[in-house]
C-alpha positions as CSV (number, residue, x, y, z in Angstrom):
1,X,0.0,0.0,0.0
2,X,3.0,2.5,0.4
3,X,5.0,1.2,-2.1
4,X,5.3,2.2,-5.9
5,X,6.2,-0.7,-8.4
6,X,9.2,0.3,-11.2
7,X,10.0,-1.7,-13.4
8,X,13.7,-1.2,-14.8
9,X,15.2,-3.8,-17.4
10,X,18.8,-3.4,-19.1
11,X,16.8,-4.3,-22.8
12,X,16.8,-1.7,-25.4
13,X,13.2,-0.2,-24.6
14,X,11.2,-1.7,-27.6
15,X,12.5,-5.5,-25.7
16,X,11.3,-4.2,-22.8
17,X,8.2,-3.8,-23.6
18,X,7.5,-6.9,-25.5
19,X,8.6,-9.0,-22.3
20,X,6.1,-6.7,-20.0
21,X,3.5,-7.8,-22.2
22,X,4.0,-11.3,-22.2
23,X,4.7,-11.3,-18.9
24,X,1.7,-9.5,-18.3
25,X,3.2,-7.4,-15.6
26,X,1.7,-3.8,-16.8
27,X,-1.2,-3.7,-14.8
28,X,0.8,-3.4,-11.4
29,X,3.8,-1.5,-12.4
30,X,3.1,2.7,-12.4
31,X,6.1,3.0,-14.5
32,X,8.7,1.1,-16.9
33,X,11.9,2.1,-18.0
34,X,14.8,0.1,-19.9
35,X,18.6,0.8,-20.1
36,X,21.6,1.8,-18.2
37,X,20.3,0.1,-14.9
38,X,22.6,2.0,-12.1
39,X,21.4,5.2,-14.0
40,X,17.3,4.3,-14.2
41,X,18.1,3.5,-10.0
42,X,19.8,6.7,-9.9
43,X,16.7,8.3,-11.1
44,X,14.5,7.2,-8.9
45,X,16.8,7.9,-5.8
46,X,17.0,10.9,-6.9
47,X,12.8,11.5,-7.0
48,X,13.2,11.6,-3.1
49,X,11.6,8.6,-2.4
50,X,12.1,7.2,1.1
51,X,13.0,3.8,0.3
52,X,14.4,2.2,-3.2
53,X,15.1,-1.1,-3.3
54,X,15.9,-3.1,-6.2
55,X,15.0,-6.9,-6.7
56,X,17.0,-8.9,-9.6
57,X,18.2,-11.6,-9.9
58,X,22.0,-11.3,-11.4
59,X,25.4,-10.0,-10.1
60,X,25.2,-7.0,-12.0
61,X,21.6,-6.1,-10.7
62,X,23.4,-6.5,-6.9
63,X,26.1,-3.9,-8.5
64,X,23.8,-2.2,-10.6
65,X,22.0,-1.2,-6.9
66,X,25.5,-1.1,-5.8
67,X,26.4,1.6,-8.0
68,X,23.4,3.4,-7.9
69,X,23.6,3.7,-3.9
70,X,20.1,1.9,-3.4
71,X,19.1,-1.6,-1.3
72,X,19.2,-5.1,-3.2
73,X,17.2,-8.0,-2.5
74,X,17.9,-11.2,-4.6
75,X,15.1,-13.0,-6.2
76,X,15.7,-16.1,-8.6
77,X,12.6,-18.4,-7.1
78,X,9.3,-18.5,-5.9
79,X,10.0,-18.3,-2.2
80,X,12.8,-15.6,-2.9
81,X,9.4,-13.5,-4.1
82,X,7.6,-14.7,-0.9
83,X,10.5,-13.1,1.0
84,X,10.7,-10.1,-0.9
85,X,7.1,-9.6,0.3
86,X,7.7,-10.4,3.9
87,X,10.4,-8.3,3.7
88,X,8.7,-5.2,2.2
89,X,6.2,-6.0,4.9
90,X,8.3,-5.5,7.7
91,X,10.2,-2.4,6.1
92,X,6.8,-0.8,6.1
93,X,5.8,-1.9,10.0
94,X,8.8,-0.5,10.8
95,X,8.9,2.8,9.2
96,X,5.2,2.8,11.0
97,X,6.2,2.6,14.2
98,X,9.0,4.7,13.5
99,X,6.7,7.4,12.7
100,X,4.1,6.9,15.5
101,X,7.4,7.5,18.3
102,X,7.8,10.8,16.9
């Protein structure tokens, strides 16, 4: 619920969008961008958003996200996107409570 979905792929951006398609991924992603990964991340860092996390599933995502000065979560499986969940759960909880102390 606070979360916005990007979606950022290194394919040229008419690839891109074939995959989305077929992958039918449009109707839950705001926006979609393809290219120069660490520079797409950059972007959005740089859009003031309180969080940006990245999940991929290669080494160069992790320095992609590296580069790009933003968190990484690994995904390659089913329960790796279960986790990603849990974990985006508790990221939220926390920057709730966080909140409510102040």
């Amino acid at each position: 619920q606070g979360f916005q979905l990007f979606d950022v792929s290194g394919n040229p951006g008419h690839e891109f969008r074939a995959a989305r398609c077929r992958k039918r991924l449009m109707r839950f992603v705001i926006e979609a961008r393809g290219g120069d990964k660490p520079a797409v991340l950059t972007s959005l860092k740089e859009r003031g958003f309180r969080i940006v996390l990245f999940a991929g599933d290669t080494s160069y995502d992790r320095k992609a996200a590296a580069d790009a000065g933003v968190l990484f979560f690994r995904v390659n499986t089913d329960e790796d996107i279960q986790a990603l969940l849990s974990y985006i759960e508790n990221m939220e909880k926390d920057y709730s409570n966080t909140t409510a102390s102040r």
